[in-house]
C-alpha positions in Angstrom: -20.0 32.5 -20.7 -16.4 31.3 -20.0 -15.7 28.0 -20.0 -13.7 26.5 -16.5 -11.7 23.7 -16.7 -12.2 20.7 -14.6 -9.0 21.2 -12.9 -10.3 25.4 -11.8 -11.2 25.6 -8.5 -14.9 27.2 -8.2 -16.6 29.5 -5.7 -19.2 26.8 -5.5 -17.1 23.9 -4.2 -16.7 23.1 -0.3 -13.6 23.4 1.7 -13.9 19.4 1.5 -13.7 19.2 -2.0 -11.2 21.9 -2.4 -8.6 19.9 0.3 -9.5 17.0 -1.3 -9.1 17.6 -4.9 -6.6 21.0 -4.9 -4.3 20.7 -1.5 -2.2 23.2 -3.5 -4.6 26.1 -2.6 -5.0 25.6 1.4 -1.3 27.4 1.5 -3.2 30.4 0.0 -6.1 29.9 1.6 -4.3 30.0 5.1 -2.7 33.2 3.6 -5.9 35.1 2.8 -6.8 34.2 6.7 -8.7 31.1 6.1 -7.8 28.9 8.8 -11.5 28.0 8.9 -11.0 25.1 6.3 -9.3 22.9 8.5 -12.6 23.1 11.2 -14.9 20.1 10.7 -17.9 22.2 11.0 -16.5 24.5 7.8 -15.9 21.5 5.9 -19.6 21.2 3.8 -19.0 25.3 3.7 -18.4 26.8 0.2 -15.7 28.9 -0.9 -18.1 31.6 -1.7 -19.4 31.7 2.0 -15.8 31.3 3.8 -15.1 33.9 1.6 -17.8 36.3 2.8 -17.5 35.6 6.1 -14.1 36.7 5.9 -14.9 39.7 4.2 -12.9 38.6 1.1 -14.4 38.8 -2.7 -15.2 35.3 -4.0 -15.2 36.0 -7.0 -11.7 37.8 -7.0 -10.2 35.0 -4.8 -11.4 31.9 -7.0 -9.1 34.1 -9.9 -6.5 34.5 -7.6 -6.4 30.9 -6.7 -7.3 29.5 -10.2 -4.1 31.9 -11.1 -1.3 31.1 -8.6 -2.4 27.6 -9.2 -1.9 27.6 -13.5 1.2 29.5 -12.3 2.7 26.2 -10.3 2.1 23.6 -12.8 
C-alpha cells in the first residue's frame, strides 16, 4: 500500500477540510466544474462524492490534484 503524505489531499476529506487545509486546489476544483464546494450544504461532502456526482473519477482527480499541487511548491 502507498504511503500519502500528510500534506496529499485524499478522496476521503470534505470540501471543508480541503478549503481549509489546501485552498491551492479550489482553483482546480472550480476547473473540473466543482462550484459545489463553496455551497454550505456541500461543505461535510467528500471529495469522493462531489466527484461522483459530477461524474468525475475520484480516484484520478485526488492524483491530479495531489500532482498539480507537488508541481507548485
Amino acid at each position: 500500500m502507498k504511503k500519502q503524505s500528510k500534506n496529499e489531499i485524499k478522496k476521503t476529506m470534505n470540501f471543508h477540510e480541503i478549503m481549509q487545509d489546501h485552498p491551492e486546489a479550489i482553483e482546480i476544483l472550480l476547473n473540473k466544474g466543482m462550484h459545489c464546494i463553496g455551497c454550505p450544504m456541500a461543505m461535510m461532502e467528500t471529495l469522493e462524492e462531489g466527484a461522483l456526482a459530477h461524474g468525475l473519477n475520484p480516484d484520478k482527480l485526488v492524483k491530479e490534484i495531489n500532482t498539480k499541487l507537488k508541481s507548485k511548491k
